[in-house]
N, C-alpha and C positions, 0 to 999 in steps of 0.2 A: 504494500500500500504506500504511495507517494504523497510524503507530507508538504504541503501547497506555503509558499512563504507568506508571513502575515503581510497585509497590506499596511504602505506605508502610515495609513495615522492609526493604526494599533497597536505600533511603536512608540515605547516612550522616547523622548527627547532629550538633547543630552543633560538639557537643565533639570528633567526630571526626575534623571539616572542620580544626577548630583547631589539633586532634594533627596529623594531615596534615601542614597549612601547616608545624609545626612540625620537623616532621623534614627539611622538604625543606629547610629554611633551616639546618638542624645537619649538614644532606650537602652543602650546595652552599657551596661555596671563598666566600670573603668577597669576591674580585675581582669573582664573578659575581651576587652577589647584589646589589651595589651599582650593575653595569650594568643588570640586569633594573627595577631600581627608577628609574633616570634615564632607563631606557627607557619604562616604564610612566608616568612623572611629566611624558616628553613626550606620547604617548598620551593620556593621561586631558586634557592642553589640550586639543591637536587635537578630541579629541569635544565638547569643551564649547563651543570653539569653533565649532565645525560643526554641530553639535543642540542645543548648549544641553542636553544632558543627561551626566551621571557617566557611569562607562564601568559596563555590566552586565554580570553574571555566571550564567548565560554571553550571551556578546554576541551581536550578532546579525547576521546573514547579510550586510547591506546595510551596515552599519557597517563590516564588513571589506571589501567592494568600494567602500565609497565611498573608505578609508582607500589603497586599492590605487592606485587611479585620480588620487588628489589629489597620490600621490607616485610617479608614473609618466610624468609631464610635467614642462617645463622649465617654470615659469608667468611667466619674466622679463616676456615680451612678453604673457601673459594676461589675459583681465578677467573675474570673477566671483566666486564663491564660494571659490572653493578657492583664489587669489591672492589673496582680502584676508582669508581664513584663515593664509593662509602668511607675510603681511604682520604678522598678529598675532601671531603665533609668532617671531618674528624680532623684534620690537618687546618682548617680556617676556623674550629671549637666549637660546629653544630652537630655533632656527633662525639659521642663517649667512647663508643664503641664499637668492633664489628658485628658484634650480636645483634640477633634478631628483636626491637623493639620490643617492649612489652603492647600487651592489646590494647592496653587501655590508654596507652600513646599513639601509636597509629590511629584509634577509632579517634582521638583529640585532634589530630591535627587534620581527619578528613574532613570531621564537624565545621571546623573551623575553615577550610577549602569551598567547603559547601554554603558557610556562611558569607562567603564574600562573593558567593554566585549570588544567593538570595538578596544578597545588599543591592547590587545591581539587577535583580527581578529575570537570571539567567537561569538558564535549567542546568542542572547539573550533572558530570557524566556519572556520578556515581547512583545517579537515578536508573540507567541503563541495564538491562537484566541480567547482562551479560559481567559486570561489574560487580555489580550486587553479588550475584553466586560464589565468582572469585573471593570478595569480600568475608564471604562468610567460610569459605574453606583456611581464607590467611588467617580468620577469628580462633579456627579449632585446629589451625597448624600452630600457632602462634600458645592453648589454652596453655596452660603451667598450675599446677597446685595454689591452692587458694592462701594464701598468705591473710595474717590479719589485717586491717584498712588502717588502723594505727594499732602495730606491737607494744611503742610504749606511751600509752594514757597516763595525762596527770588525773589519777584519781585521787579520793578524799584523804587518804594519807598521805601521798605523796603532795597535793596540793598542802596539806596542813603541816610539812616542811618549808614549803616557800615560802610559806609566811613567817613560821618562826624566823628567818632569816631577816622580817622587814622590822626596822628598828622606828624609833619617832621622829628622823630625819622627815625632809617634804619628801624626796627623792623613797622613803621606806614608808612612808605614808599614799604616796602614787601608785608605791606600785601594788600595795596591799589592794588598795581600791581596783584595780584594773586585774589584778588576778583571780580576786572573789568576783567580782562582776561577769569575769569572763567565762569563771565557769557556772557560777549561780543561776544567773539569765538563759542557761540555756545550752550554754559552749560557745560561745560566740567567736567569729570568726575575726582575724587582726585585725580588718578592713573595717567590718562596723563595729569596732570598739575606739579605731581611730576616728572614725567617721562622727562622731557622736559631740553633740553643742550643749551647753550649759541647760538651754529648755527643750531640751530633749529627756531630763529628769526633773518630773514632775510627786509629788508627794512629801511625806516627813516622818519621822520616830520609825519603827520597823520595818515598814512598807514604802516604798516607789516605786514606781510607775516609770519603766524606759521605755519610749518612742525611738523605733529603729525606722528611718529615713531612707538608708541605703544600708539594702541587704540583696544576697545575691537568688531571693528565691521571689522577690516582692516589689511591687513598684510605691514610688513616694505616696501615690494618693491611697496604697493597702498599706502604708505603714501600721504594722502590730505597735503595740503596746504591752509591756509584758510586766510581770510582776519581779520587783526585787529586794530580798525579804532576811530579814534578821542580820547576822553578821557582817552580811555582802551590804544591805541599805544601810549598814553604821558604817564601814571603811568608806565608804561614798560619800556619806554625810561628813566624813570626818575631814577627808580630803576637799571638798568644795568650798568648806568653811575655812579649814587651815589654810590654801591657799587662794581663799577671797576670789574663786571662781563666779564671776555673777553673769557674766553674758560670753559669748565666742564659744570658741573649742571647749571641751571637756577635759583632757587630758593635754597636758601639754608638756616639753621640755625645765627641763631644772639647770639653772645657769650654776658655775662656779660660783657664783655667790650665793645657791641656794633659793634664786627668787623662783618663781614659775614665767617660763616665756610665754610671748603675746600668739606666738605660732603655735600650729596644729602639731601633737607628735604623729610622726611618720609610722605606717602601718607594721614597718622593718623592725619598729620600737621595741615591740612586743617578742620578738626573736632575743632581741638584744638583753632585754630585763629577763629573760627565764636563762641566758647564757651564761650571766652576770649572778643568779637567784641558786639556779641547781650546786654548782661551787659548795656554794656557802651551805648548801642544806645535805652537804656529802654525797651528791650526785656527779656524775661526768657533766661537762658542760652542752654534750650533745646527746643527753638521754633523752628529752625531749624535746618538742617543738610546739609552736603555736596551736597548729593542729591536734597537739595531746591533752588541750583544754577542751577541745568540742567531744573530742573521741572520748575525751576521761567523763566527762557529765555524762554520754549514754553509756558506757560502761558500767559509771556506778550508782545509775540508775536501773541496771540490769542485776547489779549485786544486790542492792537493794530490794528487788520486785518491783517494782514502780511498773505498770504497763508501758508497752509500746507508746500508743496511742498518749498517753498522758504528759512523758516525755520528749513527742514529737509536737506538744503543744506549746514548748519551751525552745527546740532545739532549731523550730520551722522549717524541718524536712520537708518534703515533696513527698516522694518514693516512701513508702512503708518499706521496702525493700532494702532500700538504700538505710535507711535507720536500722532496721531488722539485722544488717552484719557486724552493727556496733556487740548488738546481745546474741549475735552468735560468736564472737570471738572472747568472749566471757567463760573458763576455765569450765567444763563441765562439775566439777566438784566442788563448785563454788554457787553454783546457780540455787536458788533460793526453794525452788521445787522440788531439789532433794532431803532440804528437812519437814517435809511436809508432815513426814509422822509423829516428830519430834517437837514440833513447832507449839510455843507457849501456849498451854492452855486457855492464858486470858486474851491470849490474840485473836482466839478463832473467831470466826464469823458466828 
């Protein structure tokens, strides 16, 4: 069957290509558009690499199966085109290694291929059937044993070391606030803990009320509001007061003299105080990461028994699924439904 080209005014225009582009990039969170572009920025090698030509719009059939194919093997032990392609990619530091991608990178950076087709309202070749199928054979060439989603969680112990470490400096008084916050609220992610303005905390004594503005599952006008409650809404309280936080950023830098800056602290920040925080509470400095505050609240909301469901009301996952491997990577002899027979008499239901 021969598909008929659109006639010319059921084409957009380039101004409206432009508008397009423009609005996806004023809808899409700053996290993501910064991955889609180091995705795209490895991509665009790879092809110039490989053909000697820019990447086009829209691309073409074979350029995504050759793309599928090049990163669907281990090429250690390889010899040809796509080893000393991969060899150059690794030589200018967009490659690690000659190993075969994990899936869940490949399927990231096709998303992201696919999203700069749709920014431009292009079809995309990985829509193609023949693509597609490939696609799903490199998925189960590619499977590997399920590793946990975060190995090491800051859960309730280990977060109740980071604190002992914070003293009544401002700089120990910050970071107390941003740590119980971060993981109280929910598990919050570095971005909207950076992201976060003085009336974005609303309330007083045990309870607050945090309005998230920008988060990556939510638009400004679905801003949640979430509850922040006991220990977490007193280092908050105690931080805003100590440093006379009344309008702007939330969190902000601490100069050599101890003041608070008028700047926003950077979302890196938060890397940087648990680098700085584990040391001190007899941890390595790379036990954990940002991400073991989101991973550590549903974890020890799984040690706990807390429902799914209840936890995702905090945590504002999407996917039940995607939440659901925080409490499957939870120690089987640790999970709460094994003392079911044992379990205090005055608790039962």
């Amino acid at each position: 069957m021969t598909t008929l080209p659109l006639p010319a005014h059921a084409l957009l225009s380039e101004q409206d290509e432009a508008d397009l582009a423009a609005l996806f990039r004023r809808g899409t969170p700053p996290n993501t558009l910064r991955a889609w572009e180091r995705d795209l920025a490895y991509i665009a090698a790879w092809k110039m690499a490989t053909f000697g030509q820019p990447l086009a719009w829209p691309e073409e059939e074979r350029t995504a199966l050759r793309f599928l194919l090049d990163h669907s093997q281990d090429l250690t032990d390889a010899k040809g085109p796509a080893r000393n392609v991969a060899e150059e990619m690794i030589a200018i530091g967009l490659r690690a290694t000659l190993a075969a991608p994990a899936p869940a990178t490949l399927d990231r950076r096709i998303a992201s291929w696919q999203a700069f087709h749709r920014m431009r309202n292009l079809p995309s070749p990985f829509a193609a059937p023949l693509v597609q199928q490939t696609r799903q054979k490199a998925r189960r060439a590619l499977s590997r044993p399920r590793v946990p989603k975060s190995p090491k969680p800051v859960t309730r112990d280990i977060l109740e070391a980071l604190l002992a470490t914070c003293d009544n400096s401002l700089r120990g008084i910050r970071d107390r606030a941003i740590l119980t916050l971060a993981f109280a609220s929910g598990g919050r992610r570095r971005s909207e803990i950076a992201a976060l303005n003085r009336d974005d905390v609303d309330g007083r004594g045990d309870t607050l009320w945090l309005r998230l503005l920008s988060t990556k599952t939510t638009r400004p006008d679905q801003a949640p509001r979430l509850p922040v409650k006991g220990r977490a809404a007193r280092a908050l309280t105690h931080w805003i007061e100590t440093a006379a936080i009344t309008d702007g950023p939330l969190f902000r830098p601490i100069s050599r003299a101890a003041r608070p800056l008028a700047r926003r602290l950077a979302p890196a920040a938060l890397r940087v105080i648990l680098r700085h925080r584990l040391p001190l509470a007899g941890l390595p400095a790379d036990f954990a990461t940002p991400q073991g505050l989101r991973a550590g609240f549903l974890t020890q909301a799984a040690l706990d028994g807390a429902p799914l469901a209840a936890a995702m009301q905090l945590s504002l996952h999407r996917s039940a699924i995607q939440a659901q491997k925080y409490y499957a990577d939870v120690d089987i002899a640790q999970n709460p439904a094994t003392d079911l027979l044992d379990f205090p008499a005055g608790k039962r239901g």
